[in-house]
FIBAVO-737051 format. One line per field, with one value per atom (N, C-alpha, C): residue number from 1; residue in three letters; y, z, x; atom name. Coordinates in nm, 2 decimals. Layout:
N
marlo: [NUM / ...]
finu: [ALA / ...]
c2: [Y / ...]
c3: [Z / ...]
c1: [X / ...]
tike: [CA / ...]
# end
This chain:
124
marlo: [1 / 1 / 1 / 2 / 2 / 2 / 3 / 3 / 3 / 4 / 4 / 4 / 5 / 5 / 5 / 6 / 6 / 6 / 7 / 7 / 7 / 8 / 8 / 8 / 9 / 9 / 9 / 10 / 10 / 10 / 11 / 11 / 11 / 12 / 12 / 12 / 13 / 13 / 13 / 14 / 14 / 14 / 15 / 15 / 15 / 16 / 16 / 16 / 17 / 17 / 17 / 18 / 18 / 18 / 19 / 19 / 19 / 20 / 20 / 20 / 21 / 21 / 21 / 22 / 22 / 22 / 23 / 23 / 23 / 24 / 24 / 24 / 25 / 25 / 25 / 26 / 26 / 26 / 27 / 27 / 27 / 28 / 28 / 28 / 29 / 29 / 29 / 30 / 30 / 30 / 31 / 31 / 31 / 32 / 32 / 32 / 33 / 33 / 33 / 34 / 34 / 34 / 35 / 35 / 35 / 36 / 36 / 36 / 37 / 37 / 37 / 38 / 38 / 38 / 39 / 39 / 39 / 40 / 40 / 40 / 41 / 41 / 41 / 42 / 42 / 42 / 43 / 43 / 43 / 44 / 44 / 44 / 45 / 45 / 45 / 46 / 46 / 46 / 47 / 47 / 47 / 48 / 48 / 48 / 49 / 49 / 49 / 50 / 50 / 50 / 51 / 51 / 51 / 52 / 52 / 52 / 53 / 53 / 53 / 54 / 54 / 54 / 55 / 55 / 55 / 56 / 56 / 56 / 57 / 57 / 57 / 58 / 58 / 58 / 59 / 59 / 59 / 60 / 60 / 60 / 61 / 61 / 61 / 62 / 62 / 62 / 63 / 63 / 63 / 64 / 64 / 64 / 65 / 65 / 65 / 66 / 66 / 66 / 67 / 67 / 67 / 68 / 68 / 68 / 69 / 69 / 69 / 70 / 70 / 70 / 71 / 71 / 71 / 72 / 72 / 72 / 73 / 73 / 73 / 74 / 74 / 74 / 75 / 75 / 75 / 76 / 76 / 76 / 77 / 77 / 77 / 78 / 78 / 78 / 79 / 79 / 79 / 80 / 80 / 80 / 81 / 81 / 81 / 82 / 82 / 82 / 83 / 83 / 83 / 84 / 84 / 84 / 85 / 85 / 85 / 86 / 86 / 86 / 87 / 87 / 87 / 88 / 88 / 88 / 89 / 89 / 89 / 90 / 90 / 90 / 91 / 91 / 91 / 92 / 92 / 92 / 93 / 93 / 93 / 94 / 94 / 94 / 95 / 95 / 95 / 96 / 96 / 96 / 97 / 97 / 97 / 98 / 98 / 98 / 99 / 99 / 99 / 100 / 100 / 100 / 101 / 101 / 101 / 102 / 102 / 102 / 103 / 103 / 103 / 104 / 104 / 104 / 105 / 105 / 105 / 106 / 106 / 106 / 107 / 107 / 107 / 108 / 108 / 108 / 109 / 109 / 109 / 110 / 110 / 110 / 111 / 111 / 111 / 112 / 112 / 112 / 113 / 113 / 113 / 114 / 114 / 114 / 115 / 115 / 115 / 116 / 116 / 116 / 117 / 117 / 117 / 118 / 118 / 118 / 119 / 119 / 119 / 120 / 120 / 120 / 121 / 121 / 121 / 122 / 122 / 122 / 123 / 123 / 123 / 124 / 124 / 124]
finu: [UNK / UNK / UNK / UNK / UNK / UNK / UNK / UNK / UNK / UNK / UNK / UNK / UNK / UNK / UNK / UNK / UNK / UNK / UNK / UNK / UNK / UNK / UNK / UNK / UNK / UNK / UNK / UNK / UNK / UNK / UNK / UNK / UNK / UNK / UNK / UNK / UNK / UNK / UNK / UNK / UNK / UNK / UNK / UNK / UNK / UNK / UNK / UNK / UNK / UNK / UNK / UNK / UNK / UNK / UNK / UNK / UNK / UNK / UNK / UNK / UNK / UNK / UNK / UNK / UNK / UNK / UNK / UNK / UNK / UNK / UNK / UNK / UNK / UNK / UNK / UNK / UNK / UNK / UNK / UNK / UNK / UNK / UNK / UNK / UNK / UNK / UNK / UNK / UNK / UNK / UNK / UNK / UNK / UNK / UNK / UNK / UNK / UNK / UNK / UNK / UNK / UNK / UNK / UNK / UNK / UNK / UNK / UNK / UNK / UNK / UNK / UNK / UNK / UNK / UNK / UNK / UNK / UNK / UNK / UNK / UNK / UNK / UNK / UNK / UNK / UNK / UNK / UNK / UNK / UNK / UNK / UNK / UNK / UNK / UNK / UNK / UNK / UNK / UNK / UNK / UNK / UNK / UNK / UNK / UNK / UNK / UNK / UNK / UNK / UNK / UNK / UNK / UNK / UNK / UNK / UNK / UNK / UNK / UNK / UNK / UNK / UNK / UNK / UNK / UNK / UNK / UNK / UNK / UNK / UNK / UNK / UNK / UNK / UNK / UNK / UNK / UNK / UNK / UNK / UNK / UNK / UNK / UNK / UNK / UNK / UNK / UNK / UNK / UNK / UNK / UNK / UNK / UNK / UNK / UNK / UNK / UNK / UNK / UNK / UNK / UNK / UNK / UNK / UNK / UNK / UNK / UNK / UNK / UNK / UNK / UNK / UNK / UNK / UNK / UNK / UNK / UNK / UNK / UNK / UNK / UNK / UNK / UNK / UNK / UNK / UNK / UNK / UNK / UNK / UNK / UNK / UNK / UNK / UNK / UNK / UNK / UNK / UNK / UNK / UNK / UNK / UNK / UNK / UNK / UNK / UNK / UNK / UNK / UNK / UNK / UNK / UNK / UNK / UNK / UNK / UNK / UNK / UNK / UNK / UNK / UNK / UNK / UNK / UNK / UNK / UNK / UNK / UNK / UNK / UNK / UNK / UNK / UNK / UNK / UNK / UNK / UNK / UNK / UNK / UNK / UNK / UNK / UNK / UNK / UNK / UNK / UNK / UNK / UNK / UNK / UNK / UNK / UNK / UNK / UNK / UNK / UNK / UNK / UNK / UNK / UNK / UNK / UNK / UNK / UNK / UNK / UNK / UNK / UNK / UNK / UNK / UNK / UNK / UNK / UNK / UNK / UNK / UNK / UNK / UNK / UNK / UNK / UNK / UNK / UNK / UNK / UNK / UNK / UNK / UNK / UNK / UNK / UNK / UNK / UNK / UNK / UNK / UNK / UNK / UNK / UNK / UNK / UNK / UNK / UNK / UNK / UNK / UNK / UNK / UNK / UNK / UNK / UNK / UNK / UNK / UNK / UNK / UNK / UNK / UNK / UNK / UNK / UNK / UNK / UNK / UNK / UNK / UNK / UNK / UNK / UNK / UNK]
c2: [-0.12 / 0.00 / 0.12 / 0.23 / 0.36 / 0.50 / 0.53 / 0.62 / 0.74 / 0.87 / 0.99 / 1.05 / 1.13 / 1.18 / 1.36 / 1.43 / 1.53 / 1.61 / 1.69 / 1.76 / 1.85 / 1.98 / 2.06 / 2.06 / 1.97 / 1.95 / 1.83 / 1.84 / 1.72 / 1.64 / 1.70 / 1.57 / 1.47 / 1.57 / 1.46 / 1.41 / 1.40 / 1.36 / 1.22 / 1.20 / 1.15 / 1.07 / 1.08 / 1.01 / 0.91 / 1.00 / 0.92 / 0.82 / 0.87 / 0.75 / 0.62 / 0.66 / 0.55 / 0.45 / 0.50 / 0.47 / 0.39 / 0.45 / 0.34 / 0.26 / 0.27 / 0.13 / 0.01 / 0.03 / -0.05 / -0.10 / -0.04 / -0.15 / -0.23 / -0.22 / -0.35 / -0.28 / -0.11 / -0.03 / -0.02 / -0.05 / -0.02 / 0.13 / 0.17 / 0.34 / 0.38 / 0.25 / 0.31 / 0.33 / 0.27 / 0.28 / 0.41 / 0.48 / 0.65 / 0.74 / 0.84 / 0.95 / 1.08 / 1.17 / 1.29 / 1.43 / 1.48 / 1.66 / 1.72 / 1.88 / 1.96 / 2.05 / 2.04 / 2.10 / 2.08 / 2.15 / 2.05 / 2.10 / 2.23 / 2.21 / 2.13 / 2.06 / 1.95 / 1.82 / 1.84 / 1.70 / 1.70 / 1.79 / 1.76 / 1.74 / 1.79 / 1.77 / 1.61 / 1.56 / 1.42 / 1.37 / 1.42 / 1.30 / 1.31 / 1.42 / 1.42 / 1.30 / 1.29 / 1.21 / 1.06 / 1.04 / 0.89 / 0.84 / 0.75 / 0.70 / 0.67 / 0.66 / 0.65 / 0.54 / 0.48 / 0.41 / 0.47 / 0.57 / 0.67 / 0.80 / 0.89 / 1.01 / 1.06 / 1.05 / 1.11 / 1.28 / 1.34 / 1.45 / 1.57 / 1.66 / 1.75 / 1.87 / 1.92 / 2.07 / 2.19 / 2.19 / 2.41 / 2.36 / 2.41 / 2.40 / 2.56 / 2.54 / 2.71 / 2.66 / 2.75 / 2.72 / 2.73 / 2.59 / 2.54 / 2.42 / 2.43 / 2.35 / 2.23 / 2.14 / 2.00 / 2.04 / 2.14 / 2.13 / 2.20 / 2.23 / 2.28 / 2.13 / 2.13 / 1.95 / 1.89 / 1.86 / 1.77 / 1.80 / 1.97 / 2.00 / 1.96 / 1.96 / 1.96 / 1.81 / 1.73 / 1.64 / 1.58 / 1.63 / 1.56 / 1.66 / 1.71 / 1.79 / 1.75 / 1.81 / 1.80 / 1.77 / 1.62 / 1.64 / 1.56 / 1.59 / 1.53 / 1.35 / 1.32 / 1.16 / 1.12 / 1.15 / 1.09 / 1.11 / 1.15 / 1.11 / 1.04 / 0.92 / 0.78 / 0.74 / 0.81 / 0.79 / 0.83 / 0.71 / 0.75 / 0.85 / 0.95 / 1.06 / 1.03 / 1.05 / 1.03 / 1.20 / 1.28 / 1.40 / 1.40 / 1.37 / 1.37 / 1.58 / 1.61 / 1.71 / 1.78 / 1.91 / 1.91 / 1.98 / 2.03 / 2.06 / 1.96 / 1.98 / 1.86 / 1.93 / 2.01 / 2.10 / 1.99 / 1.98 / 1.96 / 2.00 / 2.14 / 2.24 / 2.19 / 2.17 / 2.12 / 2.02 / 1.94 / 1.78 / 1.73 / 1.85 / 1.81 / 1.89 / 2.02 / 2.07 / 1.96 / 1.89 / 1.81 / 1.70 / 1.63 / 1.55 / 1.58 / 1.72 / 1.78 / 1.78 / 1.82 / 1.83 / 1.72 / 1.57 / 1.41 / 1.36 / 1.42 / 1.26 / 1.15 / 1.08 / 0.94 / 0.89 / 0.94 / 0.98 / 1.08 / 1.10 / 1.21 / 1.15 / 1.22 / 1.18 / 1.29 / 1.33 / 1.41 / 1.42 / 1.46 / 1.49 / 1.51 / 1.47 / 1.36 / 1.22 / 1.11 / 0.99 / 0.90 / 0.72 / 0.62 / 0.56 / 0.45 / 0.37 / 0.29 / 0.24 / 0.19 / 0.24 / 0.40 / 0.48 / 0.47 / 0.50 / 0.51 / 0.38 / 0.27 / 0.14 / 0.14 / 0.16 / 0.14 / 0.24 / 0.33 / 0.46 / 0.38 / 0.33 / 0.27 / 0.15 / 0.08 / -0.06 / -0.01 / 0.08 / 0.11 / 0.20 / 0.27 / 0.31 / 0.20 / 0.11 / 0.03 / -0.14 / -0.10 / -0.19 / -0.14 / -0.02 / 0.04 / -0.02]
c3: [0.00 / 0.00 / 0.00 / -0.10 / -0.14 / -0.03 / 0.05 / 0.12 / 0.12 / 0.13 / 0.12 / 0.25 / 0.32 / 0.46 / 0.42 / 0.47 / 0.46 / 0.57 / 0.65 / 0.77 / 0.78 / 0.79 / 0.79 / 0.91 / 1.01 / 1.14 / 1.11 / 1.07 / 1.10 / 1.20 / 1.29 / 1.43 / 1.35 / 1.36 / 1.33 / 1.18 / 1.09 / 0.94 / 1.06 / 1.17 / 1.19 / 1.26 / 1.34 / 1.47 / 1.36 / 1.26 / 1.17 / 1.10 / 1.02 / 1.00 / 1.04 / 1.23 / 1.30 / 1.28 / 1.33 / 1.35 / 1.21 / 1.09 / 0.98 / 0.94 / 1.01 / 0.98 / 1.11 / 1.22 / 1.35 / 1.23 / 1.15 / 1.04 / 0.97 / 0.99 / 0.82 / 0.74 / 0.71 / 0.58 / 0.60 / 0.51 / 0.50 / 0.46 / 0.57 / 0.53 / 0.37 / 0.27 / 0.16 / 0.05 / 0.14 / 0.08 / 0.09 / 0.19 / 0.21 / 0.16 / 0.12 / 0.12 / 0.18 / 0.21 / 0.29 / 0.22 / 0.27 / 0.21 / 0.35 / 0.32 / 0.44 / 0.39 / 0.31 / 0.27 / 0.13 / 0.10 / -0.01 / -0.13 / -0.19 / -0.24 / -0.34 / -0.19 / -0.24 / -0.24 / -0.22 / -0.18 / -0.30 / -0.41 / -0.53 / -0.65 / -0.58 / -0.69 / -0.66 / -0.58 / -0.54 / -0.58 / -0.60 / -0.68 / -0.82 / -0.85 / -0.99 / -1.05 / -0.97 / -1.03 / -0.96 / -0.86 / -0.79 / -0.83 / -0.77 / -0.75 / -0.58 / -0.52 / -0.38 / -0.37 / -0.25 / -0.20 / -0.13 / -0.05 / 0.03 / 0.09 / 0.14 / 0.14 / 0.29 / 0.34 / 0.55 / 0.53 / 0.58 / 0.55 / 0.66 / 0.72 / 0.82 / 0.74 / 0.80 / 0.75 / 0.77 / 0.87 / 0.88 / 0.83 / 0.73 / 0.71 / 0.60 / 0.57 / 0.48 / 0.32 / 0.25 / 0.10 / 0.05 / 0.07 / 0.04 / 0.14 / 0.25 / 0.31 / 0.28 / 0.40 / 0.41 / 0.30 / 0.34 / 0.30 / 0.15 / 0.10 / -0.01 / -0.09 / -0.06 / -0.10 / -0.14 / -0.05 / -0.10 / -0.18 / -0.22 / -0.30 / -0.42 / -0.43 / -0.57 / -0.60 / -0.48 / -0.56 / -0.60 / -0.54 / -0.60 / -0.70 / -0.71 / -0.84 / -1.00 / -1.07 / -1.24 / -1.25 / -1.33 / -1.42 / -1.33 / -1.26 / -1.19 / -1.17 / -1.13 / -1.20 / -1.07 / -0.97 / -0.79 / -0.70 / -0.82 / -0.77 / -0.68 / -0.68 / -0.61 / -0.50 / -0.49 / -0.38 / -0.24 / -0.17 / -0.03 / 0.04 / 0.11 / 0.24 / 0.38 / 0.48 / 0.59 / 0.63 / 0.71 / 0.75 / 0.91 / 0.93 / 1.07 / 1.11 / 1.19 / 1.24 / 1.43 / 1.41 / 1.56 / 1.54 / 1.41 / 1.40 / 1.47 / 1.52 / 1.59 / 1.59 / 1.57 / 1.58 / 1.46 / 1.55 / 1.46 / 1.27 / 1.26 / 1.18 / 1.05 / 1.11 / 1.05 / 1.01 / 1.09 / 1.06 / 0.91 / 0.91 / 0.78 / 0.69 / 0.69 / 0.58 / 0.53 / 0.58 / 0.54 / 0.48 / 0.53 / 0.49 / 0.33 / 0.37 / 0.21 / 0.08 / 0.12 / 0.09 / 0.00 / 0.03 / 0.01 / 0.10 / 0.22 / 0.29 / 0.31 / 0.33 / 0.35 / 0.49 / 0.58 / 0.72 / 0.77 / 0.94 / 0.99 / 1.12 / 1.17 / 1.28 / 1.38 / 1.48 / 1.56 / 1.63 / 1.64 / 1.71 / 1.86 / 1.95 / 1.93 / 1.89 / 1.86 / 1.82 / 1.85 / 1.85 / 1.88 / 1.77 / 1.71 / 1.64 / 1.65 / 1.70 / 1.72 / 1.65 / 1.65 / 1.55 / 1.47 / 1.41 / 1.29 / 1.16 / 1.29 / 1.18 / 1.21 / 1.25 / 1.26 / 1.12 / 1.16 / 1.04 / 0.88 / 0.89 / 0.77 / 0.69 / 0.81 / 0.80 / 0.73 / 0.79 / 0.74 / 0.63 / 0.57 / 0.42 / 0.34 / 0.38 / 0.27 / 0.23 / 0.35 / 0.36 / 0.23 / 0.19 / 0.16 / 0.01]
c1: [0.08 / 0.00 / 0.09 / 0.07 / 0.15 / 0.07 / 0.14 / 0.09 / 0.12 / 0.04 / 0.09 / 0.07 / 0.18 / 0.16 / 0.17 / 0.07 / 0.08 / 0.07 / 0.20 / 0.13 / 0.23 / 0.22 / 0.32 / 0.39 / 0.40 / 0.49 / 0.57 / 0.67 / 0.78 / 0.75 / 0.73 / 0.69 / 0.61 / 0.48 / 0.35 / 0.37 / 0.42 / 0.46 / 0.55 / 0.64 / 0.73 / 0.63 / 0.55 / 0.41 / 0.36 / 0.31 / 0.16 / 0.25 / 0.38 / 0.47 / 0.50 / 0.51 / 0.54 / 0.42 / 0.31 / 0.19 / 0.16 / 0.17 / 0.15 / 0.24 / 0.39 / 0.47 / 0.43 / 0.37 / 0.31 / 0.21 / 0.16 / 0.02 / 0.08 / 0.19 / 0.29 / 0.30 / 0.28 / 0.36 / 0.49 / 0.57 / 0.69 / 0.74 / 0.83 / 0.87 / 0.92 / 0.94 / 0.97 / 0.80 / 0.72 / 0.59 / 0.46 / 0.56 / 0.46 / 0.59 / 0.53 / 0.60 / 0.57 / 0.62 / 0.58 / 0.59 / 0.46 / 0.49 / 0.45 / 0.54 / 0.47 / 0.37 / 0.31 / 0.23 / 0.15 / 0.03 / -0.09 / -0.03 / 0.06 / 0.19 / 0.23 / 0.33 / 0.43 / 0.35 / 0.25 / 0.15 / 0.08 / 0.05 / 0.02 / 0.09 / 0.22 / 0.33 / 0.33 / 0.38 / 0.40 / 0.25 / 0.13 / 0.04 / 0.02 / 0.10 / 0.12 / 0.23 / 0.32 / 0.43 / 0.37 / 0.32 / 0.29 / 0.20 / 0.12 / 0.00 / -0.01 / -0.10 / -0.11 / -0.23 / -0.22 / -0.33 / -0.43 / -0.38 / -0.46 / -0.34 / -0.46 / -0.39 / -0.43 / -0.32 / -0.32 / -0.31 / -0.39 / -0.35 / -0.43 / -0.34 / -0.37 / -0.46 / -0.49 / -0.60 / -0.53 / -0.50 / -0.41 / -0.28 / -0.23 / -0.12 / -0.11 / 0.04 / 0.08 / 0.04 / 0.07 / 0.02 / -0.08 / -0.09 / -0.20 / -0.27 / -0.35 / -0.41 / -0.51 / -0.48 / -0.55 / -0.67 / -0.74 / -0.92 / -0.89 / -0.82 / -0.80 / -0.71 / -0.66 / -0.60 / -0.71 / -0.81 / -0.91 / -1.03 / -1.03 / -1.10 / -1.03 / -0.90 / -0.80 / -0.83 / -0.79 / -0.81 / -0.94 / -1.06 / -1.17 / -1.22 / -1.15 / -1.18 / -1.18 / -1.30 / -1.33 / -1.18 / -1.18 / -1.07 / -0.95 / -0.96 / -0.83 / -0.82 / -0.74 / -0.69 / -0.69 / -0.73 / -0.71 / -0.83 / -0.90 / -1.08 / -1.11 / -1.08 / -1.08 / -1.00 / -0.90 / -0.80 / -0.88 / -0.86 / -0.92 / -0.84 / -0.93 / -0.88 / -0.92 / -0.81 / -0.81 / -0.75 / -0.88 / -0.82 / -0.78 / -0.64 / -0.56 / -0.56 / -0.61 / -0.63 / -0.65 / -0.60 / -0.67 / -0.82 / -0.86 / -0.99 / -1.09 / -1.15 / -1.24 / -1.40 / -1.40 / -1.59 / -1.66 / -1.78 / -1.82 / -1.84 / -1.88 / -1.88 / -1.73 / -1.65 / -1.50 / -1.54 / -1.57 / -1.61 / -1.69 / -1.75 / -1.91 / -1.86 / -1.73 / -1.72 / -1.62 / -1.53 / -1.42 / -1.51 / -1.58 / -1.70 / -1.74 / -1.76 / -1.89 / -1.75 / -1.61 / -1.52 / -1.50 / -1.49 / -1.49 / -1.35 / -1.37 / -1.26 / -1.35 / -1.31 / -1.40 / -1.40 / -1.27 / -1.28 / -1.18 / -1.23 / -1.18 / -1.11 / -1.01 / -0.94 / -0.87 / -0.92 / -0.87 / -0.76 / -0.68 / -0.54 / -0.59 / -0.51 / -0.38 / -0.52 / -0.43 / -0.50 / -0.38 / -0.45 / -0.35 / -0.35 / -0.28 / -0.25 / -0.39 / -0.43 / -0.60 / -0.67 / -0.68 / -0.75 / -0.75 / -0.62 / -0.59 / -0.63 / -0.54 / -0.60 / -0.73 / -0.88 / -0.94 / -1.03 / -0.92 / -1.03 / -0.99 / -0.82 / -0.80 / -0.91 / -0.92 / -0.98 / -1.11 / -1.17 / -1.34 / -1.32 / -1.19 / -1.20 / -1.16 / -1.10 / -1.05 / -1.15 / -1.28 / -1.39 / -1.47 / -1.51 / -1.60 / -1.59]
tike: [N / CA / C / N / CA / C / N / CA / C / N / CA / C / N / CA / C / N / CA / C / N / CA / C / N / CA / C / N / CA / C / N / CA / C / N / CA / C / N / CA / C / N / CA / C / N / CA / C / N / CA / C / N / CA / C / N / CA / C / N / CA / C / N / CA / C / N / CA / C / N / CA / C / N / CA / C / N / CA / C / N / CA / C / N / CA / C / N / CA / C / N / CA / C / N / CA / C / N / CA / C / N / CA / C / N / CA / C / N / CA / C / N / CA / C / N / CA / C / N / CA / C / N / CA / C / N / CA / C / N / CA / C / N / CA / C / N / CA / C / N / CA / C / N / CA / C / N / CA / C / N / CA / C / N / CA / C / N / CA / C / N / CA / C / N / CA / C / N / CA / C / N / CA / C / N / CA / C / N / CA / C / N / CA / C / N / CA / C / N / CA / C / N / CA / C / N / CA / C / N / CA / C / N / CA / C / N / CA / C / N / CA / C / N / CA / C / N / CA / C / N / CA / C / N / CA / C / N / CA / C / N / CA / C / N / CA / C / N / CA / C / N / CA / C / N / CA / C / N / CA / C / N / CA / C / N / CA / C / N / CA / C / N / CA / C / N / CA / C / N / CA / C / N / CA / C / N / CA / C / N / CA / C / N / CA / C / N / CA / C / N / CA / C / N / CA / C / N / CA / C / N / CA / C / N / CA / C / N / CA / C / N / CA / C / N / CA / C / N / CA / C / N / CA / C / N / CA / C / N / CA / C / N / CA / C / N / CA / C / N / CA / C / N / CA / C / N / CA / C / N / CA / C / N / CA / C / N / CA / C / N / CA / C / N / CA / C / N / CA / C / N / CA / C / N / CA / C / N / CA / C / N / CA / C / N / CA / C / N / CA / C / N / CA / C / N / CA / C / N / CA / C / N / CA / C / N / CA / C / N / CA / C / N / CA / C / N / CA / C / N / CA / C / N / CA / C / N / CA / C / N / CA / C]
# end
């Protein structure tokens, strides 16, 4: 599975990493951006299985990422979204939703979470 990690904090790009090599990804199978940026350049040249990706970030942010990519025309329509965030309002919740992630996950989070959010995008 080809993973995209997107968070403009090195830590958390380093956490969510950890957290998806504990699932059996291997670290040459995610790649990382700090921002939706470099996160579209990298889906221009890749293909991904799914896309981890935070919301406040510089540039170009999480919620603008997932407008790009489900956007007319674009080739990553289908690529699942997981929005890792400290947004937690509801309000956030339903625009990231209306947006097309396919789930949401609030900061801080455990590895339990995470596979669990994985498991129910990759059921669907």
């Amino acid at each position: 599975m080809k993973v995209l990690i997107v968070d403009d904090s090195s830590t958390m790009r380093r956490i969510i990493g950890n957290v998806v090599g504990q699932l059996g990804i291997a670290k040459e199978d995610f790649d990382e951006a700090e921002d939706g940026v470099v996160a579209w350049k990298l889906l221009s040249e890749n293909t991904y299985d799914i896309v981890l990706t935070d919301w406040n970030m510089p540039n170009m942010n999480g919620l603008q990422l997932v407008q790009k990519i489900r956007g007319e025309g674009s080739t990553h329509r289908s690529v699942p979204i997981i929005m890792i965030t400290t947004e937690g309002g509801k309000s956030e919740v339903i625009t990231a939703l209306k947006a097309g992630v396919n789930n949401y996950i609030v900061k801080p989070f455990s590895a339990d979470i995470l596979k669990e959010k994985l498991d129910s995008v990759f059921k669907k």
